[in-house]
C-alpha positions as protocol buffer text, in pm:
chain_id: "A"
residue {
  index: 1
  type: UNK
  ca { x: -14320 y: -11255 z: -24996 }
}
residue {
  index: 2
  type: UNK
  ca { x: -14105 y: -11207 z: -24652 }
}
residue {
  index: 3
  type: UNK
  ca { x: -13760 y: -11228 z: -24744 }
}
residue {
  index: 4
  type: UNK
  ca { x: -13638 y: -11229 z: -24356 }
}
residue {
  index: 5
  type: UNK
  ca { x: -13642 y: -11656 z: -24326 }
}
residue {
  index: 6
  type: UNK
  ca { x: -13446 y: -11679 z: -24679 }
}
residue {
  index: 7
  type: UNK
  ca { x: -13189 y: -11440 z: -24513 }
}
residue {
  index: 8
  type: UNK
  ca { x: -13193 y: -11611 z: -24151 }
}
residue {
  index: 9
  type: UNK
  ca { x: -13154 y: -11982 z: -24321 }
}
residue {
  index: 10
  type: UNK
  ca { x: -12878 y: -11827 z: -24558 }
}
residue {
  index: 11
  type: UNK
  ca { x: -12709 y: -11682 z: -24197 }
}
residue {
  index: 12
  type: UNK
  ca { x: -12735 y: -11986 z: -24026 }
}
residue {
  index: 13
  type: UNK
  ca { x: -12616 y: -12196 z: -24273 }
}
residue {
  index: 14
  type: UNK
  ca { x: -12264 y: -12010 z: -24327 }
}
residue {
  index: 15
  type: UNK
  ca { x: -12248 y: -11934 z: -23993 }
}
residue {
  index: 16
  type: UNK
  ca { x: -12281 y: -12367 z: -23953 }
}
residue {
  index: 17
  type: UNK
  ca { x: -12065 y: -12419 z: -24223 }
}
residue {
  index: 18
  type: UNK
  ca { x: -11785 y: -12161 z: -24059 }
}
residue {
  index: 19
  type: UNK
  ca { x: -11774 y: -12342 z: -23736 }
}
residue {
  index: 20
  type: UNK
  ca { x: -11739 y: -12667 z: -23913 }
}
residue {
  index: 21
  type: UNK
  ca { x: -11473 y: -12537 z: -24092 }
}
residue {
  index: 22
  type: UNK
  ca { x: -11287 y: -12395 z: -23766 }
}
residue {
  index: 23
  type: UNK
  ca { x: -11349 y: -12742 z: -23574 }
}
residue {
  index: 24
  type: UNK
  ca { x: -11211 y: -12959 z: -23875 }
}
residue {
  index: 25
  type: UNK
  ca { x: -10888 y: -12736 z: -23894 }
}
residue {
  index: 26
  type: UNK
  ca { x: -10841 y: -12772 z: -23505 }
}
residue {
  index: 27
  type: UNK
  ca { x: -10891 y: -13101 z: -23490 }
}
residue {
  index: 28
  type: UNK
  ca { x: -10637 y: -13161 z: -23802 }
}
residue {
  index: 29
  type: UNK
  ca { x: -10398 y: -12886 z: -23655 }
}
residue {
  index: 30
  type: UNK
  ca { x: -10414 y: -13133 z: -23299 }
}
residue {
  index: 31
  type: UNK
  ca { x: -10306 y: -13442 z: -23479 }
}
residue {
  index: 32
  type: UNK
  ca { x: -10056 y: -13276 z: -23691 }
}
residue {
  index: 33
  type: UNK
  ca { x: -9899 y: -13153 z: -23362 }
}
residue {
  index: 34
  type: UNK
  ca { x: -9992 y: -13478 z: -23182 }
}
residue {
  index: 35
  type: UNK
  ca { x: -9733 y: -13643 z: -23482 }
}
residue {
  index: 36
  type: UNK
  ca { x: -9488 y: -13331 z: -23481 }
}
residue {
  index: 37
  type: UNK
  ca { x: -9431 y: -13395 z: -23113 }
}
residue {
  index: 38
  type: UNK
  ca { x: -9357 y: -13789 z: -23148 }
}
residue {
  index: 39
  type: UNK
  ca { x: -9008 y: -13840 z: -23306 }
}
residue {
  index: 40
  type: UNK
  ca { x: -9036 y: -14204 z: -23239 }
}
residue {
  index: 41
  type: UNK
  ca { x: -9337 y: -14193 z: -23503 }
}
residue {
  index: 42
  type: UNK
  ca { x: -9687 y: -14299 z: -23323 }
}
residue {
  index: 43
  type: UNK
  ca { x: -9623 y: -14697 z: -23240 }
}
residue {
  index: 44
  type: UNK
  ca { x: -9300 y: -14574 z: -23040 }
}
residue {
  index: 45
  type: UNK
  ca { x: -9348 y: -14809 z: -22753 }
}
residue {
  index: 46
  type: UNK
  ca { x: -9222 y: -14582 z: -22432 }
}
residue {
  index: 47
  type: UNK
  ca { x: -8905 y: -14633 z: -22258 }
}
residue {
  index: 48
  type: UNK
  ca { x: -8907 y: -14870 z: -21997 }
}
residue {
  index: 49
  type: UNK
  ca { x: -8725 y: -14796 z: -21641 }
}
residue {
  index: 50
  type: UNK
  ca { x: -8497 y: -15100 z: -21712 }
}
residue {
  index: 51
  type: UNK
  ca { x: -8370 y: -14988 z: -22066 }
}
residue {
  index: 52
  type: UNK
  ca { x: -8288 y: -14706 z: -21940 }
}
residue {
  index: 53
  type: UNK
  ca { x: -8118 y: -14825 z: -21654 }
}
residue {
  index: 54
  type: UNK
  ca { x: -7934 y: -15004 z: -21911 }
}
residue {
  index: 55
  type: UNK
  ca { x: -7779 y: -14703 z: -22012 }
}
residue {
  index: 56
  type: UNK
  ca { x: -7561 y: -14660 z: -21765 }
}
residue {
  index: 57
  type: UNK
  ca { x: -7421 y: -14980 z: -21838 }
}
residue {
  index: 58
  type: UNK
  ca { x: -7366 y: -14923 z: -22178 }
}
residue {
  index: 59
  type: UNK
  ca { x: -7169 y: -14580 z: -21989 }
}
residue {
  index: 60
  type: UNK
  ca { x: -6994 y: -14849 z: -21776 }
}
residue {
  index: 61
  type: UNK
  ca { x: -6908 y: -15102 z: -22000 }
}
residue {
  index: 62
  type: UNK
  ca { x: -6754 y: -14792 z: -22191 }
}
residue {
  index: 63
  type: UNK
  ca { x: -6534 y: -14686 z: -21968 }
}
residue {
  index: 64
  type: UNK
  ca { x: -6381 y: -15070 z: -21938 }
}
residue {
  index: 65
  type: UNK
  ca { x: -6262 y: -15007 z: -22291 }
}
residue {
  index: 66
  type: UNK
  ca { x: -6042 y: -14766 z: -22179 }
}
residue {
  index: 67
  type: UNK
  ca { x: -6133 y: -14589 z: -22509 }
}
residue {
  index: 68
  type: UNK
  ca { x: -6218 y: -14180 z: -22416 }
}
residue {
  index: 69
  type: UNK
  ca { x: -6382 y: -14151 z: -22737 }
}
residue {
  index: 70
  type: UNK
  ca { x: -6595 y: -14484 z: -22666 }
}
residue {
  index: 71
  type: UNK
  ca { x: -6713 y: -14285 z: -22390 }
}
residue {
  index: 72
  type: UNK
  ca { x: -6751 y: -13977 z: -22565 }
}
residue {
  index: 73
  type: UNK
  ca { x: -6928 y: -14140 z: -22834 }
}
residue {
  index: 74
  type: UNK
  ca { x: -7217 y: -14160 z: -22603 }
}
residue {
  index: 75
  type: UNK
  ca { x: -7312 y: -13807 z: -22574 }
}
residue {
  index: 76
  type: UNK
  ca { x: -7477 y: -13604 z: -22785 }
}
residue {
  index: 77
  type: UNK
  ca { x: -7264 y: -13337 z: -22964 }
}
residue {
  index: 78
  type: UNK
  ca { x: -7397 y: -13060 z: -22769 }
}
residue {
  index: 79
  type: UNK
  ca { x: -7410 y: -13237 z: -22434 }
}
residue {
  index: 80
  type: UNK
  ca { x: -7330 y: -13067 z: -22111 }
}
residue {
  index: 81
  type: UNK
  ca { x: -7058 y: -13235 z: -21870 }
}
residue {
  index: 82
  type: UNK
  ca { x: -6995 y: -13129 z: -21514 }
}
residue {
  index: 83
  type: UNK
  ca { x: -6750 y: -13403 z: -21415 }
}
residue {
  index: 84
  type: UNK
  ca { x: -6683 y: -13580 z: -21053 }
}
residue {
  index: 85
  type: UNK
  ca { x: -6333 y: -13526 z: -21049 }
}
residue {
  index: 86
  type: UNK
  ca { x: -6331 y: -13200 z: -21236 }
}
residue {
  index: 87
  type: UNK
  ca { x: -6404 y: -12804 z: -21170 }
}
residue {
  index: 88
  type: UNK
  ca { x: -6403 y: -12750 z: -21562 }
}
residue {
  index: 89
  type: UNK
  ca { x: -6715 y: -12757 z: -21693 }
}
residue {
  index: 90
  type: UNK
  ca { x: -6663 y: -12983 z: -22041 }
}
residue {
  index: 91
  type: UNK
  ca { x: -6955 y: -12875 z: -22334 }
}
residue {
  index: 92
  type: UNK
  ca { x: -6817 y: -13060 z: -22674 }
}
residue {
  index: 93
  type: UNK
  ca { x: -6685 y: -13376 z: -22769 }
}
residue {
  index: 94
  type: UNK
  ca { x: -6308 y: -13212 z: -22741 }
}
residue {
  index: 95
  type: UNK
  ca { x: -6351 y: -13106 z: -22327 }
}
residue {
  index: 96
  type: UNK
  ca { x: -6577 y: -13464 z: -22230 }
}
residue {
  index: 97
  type: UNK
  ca { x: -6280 y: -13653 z: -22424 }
}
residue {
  index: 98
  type: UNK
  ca { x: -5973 y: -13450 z: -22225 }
}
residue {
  index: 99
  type: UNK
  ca { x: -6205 y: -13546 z: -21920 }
}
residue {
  index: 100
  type: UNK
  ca { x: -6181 y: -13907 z: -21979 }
}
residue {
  index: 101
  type: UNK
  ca { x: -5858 y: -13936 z: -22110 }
}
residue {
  index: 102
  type: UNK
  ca { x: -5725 y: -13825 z: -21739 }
}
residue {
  index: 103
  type: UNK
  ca { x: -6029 y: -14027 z: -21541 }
}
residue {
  index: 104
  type: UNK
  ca { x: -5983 y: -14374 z: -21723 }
}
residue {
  index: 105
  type: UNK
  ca { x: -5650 y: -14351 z: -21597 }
}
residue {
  index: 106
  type: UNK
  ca { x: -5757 y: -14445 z: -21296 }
}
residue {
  index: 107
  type: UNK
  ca { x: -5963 y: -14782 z: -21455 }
}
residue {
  index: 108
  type: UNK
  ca { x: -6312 y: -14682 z: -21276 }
}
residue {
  index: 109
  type: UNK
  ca { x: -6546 y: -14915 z: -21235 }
}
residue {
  index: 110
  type: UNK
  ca { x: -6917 y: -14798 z: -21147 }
}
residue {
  index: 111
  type: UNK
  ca { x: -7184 y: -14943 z: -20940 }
}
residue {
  index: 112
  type: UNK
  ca { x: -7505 y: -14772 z: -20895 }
}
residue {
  index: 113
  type: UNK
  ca { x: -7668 y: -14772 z: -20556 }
}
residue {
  index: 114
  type: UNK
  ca { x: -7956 y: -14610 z: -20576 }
}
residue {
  index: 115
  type: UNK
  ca { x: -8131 y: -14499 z: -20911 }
}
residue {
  index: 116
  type: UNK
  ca { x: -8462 y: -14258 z: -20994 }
}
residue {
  index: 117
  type: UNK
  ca { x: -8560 y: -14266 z: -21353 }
}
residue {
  index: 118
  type: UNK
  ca { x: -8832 y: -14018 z: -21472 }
}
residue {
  index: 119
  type: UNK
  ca { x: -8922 y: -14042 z: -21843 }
}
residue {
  index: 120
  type: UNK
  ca { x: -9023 y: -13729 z: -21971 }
}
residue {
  index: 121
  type: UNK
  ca { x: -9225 y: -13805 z: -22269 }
}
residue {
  index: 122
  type: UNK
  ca { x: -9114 y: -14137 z: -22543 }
}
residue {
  index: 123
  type: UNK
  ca { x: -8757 y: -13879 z: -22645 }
}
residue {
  index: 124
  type: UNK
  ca { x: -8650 y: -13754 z: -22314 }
}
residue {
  index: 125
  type: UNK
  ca { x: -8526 y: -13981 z: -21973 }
}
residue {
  index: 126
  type: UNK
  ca { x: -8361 y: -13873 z: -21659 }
}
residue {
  index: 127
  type: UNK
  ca { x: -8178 y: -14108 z: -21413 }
}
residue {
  index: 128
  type: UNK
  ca { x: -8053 y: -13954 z: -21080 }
}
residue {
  index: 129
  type: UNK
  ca { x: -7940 y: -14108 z: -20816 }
}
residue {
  index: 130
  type: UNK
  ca { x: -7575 y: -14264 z: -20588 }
}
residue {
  index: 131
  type: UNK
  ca { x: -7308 y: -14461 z: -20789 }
}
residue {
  index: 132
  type: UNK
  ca { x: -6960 y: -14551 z: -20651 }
}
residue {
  index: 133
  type: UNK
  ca { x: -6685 y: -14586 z: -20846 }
}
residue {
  index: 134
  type: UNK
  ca { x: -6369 y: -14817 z: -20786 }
}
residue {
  index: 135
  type: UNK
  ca { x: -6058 y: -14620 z: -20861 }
}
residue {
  index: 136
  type: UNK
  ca { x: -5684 y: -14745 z: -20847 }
}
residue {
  index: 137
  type: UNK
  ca { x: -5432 y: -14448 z: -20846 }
}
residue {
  index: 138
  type: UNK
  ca { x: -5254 y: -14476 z: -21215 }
}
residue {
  index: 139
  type: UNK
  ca { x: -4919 y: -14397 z: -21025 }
}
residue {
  index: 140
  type: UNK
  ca { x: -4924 y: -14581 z: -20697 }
}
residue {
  index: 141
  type: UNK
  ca { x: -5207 y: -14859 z: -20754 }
}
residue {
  index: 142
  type: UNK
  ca { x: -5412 y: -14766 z: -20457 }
}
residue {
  index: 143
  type: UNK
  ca { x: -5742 y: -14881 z: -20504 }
}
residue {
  index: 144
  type: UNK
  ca { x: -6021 y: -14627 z: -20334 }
}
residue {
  index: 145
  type: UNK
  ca { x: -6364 y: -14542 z: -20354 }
}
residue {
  index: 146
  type: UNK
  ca { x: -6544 y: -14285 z: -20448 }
}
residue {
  index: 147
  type: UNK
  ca { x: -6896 y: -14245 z: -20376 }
}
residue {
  index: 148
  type: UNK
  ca { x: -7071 y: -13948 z: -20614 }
}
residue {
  index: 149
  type: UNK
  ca { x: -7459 y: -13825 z: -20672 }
}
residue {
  index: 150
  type: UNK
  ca { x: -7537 y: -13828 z: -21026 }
}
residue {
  index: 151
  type: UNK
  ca { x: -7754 y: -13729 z: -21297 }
}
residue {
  index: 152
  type: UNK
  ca { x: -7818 y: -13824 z: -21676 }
}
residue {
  index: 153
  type: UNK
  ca { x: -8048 y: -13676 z: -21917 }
}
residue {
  index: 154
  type: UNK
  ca { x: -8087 y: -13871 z: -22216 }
}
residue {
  index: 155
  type: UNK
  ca { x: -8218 y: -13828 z: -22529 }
}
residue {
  index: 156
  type: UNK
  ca { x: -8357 y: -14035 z: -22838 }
}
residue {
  index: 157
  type: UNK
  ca { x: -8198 y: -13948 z: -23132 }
}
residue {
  index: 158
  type: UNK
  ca { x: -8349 y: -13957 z: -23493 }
}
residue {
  index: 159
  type: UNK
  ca { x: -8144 y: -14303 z: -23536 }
}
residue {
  index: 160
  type: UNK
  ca { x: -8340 y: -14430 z: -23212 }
}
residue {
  index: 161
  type: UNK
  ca { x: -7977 y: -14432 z: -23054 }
}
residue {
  index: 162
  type: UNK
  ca { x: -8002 y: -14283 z: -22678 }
}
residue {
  index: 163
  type: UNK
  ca { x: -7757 y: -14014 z: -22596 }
}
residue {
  index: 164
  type: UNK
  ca { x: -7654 y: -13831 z: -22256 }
}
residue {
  index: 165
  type: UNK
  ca { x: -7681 y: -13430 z: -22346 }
}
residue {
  index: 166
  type: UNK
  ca { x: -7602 y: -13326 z: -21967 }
}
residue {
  index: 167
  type: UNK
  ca { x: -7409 y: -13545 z: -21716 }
}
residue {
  index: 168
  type: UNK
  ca { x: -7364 y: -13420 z: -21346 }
}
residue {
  index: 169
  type: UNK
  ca { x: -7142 y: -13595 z: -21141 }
}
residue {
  index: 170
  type: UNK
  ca { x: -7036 y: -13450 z: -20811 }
}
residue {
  index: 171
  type: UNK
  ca { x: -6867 y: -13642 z: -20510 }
}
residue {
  index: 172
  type: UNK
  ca { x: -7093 y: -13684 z: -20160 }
}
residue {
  index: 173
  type: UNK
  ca { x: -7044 y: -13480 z: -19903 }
}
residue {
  index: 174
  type: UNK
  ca { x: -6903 y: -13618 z: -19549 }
}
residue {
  index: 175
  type: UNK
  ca { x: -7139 y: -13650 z: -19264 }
}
């Protein structure tokens, strides 16, 4: 009796049952990853343009309060803050509250001009763009304008509460 097809059968059949194996553990390993990825969970609808332009004036409506720490309370613990009116870079809630106790002095009020949202993925938005704000001096009550290029970067907490971790702010050049 040839013993060669028992042996070539037995081959084929581990060899099959191997590259079963590896495709069911990539294709579980994928999902896993797929789920891993999505903090929202997988029915997170994504982020629409508008709620995120909504942000901003939740940021706004903020800084009406007069409140530092209402402001403050809207970044993320370990957000980045390069300020309009500022050279000091401000990096934790302490620095972005010392920023706005000094700027809400001067009761700004925002308007955005021009906006360019990008969502990232369902956790991660960026809005960029022109805001003025409306500024009247704390000592003299001059009212002026200041027109600034700005960028958020937001992300979705665990909570599903949307938080600024870096805020650039810098006034427009002249001509």
């Amino acid at each position: 009796m040839n013993r060669r097809p028992a042996r070539r059968r037995t081959a084929v059949a581990a060899t099959a049952t191997a590259v079963l194996a590896a495709g069911t553990f990539a294709l579980g390993a994928g999902v896993a990853g797929a789920d891993a990825g999505n903090k929202g969970g997988k029915h997170a609808k994504p982020v629409t343009r508008t709620q995120v332009l909504g942000l901003f004036d939740q940021w706004n409506a903020a800084l009406q309060t007069g409140d530092p720490k209402k402001v403050a309370d809207l970044y993320a613990k370990d957000a980045v803050l390069l300020p309009t009116v500022s050279d000091q870079v401000r990096t934790d809630r302490a620095g972005i509250v010392d920023y706005f106790e000094r700027f809400l002095q001067n009761k700004p009020v925002g308007t955005k001009v021009e906006s360019v949202v990008n969502v990232l993925d369902r956790d991660t938005v960026i809005d960029t763009g022109v805001y003025e704000f409306e500024l009247t001096d704390h000592d003299s009550g001059e009212p002026s304008t200041v027109k600034a290029r700005y960028t958020y970067a937001y992300e979705k907490q665990p909570n599903g509460r949307w938080l600024i971790v870096n805020h650039h702010s810098s006034k427009m050049p002249q001509g």
